[in-house]
N, C-alpha and C positions, 0 to 999 in steps of 0.2 A: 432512876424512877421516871416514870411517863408522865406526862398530861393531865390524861385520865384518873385520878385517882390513887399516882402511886403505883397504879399494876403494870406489871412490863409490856409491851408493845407482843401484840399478837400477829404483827408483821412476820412472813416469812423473807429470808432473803435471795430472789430470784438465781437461779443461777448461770455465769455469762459465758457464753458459748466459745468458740475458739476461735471462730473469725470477728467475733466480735474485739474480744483483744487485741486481734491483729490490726483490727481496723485502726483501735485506740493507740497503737503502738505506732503504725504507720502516722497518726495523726498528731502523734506529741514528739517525734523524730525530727528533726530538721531535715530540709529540703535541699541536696546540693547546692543549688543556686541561691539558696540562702544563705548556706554558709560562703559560700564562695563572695556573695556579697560585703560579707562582716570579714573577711580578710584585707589587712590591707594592701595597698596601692600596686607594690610591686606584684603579687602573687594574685590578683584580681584582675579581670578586664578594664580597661577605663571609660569613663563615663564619657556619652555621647551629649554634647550642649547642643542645647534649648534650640531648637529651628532645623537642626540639621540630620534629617533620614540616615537614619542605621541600614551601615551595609549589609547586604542580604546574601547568604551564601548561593549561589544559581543551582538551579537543577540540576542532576545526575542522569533525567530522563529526558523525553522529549526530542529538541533537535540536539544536545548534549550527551544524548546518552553514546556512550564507548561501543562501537562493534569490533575490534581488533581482534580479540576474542574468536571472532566467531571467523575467522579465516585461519584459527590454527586448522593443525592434524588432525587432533581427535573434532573438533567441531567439524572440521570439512569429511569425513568418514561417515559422522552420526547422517550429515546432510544426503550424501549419497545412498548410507540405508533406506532412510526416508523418501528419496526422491522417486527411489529403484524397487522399493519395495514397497511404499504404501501408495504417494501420489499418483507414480503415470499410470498404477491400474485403477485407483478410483475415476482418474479423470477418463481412461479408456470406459469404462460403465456409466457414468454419470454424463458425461459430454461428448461422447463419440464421433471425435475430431477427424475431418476431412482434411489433410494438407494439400496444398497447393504452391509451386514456386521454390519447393528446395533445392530444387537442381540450380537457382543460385546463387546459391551460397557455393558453389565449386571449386570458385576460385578466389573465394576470401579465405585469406592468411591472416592470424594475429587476431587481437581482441578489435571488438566492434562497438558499437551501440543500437542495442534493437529498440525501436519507435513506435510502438503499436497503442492504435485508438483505444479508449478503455469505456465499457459500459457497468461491468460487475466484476465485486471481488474475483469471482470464477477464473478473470481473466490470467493472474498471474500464474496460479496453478497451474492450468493449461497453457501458458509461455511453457513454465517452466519445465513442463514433461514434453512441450516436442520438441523444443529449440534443439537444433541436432550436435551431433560430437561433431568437434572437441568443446562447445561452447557452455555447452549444457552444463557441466559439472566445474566450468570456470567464469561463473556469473554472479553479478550480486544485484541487488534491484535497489530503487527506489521506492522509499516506504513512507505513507506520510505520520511527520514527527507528532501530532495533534492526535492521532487516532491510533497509529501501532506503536507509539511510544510510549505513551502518558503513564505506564504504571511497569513494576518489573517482569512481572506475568508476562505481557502481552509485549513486554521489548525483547524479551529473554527467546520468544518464542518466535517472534518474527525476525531475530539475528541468527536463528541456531537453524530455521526451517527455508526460509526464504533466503538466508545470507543477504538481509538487506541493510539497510543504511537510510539514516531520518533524515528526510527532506521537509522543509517548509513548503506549502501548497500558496502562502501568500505573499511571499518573497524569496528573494535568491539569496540563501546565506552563503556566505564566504565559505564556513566551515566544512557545508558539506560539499558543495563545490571542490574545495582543494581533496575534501576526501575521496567526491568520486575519481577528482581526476590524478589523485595518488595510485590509487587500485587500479584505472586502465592505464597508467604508465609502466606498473608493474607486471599489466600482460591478463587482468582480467577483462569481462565482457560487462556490456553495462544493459540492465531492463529499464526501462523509464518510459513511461506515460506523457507524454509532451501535453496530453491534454488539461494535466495537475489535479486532474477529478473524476470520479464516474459520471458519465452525461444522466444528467434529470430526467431526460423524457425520452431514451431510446436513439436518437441524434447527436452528431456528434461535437465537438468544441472546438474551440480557433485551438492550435497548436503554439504552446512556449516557447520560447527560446532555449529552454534547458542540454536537450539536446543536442543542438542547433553549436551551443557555444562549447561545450565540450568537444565536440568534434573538430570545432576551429582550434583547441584551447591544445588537442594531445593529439591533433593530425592523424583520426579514428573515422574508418567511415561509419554512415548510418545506417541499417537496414530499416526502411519502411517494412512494417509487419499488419494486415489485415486482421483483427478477429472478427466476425461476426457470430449472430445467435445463445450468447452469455445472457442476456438479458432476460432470452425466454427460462434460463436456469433458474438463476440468481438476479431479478434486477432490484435495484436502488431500492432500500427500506424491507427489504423483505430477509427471511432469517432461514427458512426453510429452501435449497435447493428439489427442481421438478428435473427428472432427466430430459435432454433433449440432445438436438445436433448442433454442433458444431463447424465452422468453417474458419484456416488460418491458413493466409495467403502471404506468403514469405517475397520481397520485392528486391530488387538487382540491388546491390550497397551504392551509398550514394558519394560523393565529393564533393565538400563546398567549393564553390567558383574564387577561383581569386578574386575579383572584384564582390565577395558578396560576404554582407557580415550576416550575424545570428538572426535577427529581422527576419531579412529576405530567403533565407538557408529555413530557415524553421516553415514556413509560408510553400515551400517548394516541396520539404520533406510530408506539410500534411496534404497537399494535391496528387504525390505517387500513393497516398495512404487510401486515400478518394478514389483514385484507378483500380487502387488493388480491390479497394470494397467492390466495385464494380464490375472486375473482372470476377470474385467472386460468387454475385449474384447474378452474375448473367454469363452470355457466352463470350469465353475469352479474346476471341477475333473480332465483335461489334464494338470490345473493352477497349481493346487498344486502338481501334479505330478511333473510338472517341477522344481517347486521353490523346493521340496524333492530332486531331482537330482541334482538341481545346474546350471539349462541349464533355467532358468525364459532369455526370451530378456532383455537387458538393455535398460531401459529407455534413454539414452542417443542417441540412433540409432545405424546405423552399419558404421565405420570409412572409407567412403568411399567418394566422389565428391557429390556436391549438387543435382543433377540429382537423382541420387542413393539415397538419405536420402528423397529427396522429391517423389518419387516413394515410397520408402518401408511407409512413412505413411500410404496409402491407404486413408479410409474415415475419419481419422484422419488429413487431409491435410488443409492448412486455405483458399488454394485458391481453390473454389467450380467451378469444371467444368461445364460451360453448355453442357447439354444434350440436342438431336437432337428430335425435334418434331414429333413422325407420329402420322398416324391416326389410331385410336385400331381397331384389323382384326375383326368385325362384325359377320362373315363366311358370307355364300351363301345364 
């Protein structure tokens, strides 16, 4: 009987849908970790006291993340498709590289480490489609772990495309140290950016030690490598590539001095890097005149207001002025 009167409820009763149930069934299920809680001692985890931080399992990406992987057979095959078939013709269409300076490399034997200034992503690509045989398809780069690692997508792809390896940009880990220098003991070649960044404004950056201490560390020389003109492609914050030219000035390999540790070895490798920019922006005989004197420019710019650093680039500048349209003088 109802309420009202005795007459039965003229309520209908809704009807509940299928994930509605499921929702309710998900909700009235226990929770692994709840039962796992209500088990005792032996067959549970134990409990952490009062003050003292629970240990945190570490990363699997990042400067952590595994590339072994990516130096098998089939990764090293997939790599060479890719190199031979997709990169060196985009980067032929897109940056229509000028080289300069391969003849010597003639009489380097064995794995090395190439050194070249960095302004835009662009740059590796284009390492990676001129650097010549046999080096080219026996190389792995330096990648940084904050930005090509951080997630599986983007590590999976920078291990399997670039055969790189995660570097810290703001210290020197052990890890990947011992790892690059596992790989060139093994007889591979090393790409690495001594500069740890792309330069902000077009100019370039004091050079690391990175380099520098590997080469001391597995008795490898260094090739100073030149790029210029990536900037005007791809520079810093931008997502869309413009085609342009190219220039990559390949420099004699180097030896660190017996009296000379990573410091001063790093400081030397970026002033042949300065030469080479040099010689590729200008005429090669006034180039090496200068770097002889001691008067090569410093890749760094001239320490002066933003105006001034952004003026002396010249056609090295990332932001492309537009030029004013006429119409071409016919004559009479």
């Amino acid at each position: 009987m109802s309420a009202n009167g005795g007459r039965p409820s003229d309520r209908k009763s809704l009807p509940v849908s299928g994930k509605t149930l499921l929702a309710l069934a998900k909700a009235a299920a226990p929770s692994p970790k709840s039962v796992a809680r209500s088990l005792p001692f032996p067959l549970r985890p134990g409990t952490v006291p009062v003050g003292v931080e629970p240990k945190r399992e570490p990363s699997k990406f990042g400067a952590n993340y595994d590339t072994d992987w990516a130096r098998s057979y089939p990764a090293r095959a997939a790599r060479v498709l890719l190199l031979e078939g997709v990169l060196r013709p985009s980067m032929t269409l897109l940056a229509a590289p000028i080289l300069r300076g391969v003849d010597r490399l003639d009489d380097l034997d064995g794995p090395a480490i190439f050194a070249p200034n960095h302004h835009s992503h662009i740059d590796t690509p284009l390492l990676l489609s001129v650097i010549p045989e046999p080096w080219r398809h026996h190389i792995f780069v330096a990648a940084a772990a904050d930005y090509f690692f951080g997630n599986r997508i983007t590590a999976t792809a920078s291990a399997l495309a670039m055969g790189a390896i995660p570097f810290e940009r703001t210290k020197i880990s052990r890890r990947s140290s011992d790892e690059a220098a596992g790989l060139i003991n093994d007889g591979w070649s090393f790409l690495i950016f001594p500069e740890g960044g792309r330069s902000p404004d077009g100019w370039g950056q004091p050079f690391r030690g990175g380099a520098a201490y590997l080469s001391l560390k597995c008795e490898v020389p260094v090739v100073p490598v030149y790029v210029g003109g990536t900037t005007r492609i791809l520079r810093k914050g931008k997502r869309l590539p413009r085609p342009s030219i190219t220039r990559v000035v390949f420099g004699r390999p180097m030896w660190p001095h017996e009296d000379e540790d990573s410091r001063r070895f790093a400081l030397r490798i970026e002033n042949e890097v300065s030469a080479l920019g040099d010689e590729g922006r200008n005429d090669w005989y006034q180039a090496r005149k200068r770097a002889h004197a001691g008067e090569t420019p410093s890749m760094r710019g001239p320490q002066a207001g933003d105006w001034r650093r952004h003026w002396d680039l010249g056609d090295r500048s990332p932001i492309r002025r537009r030029q004013k349209r006429t119409w071409p003088n016919l004559g009479d």
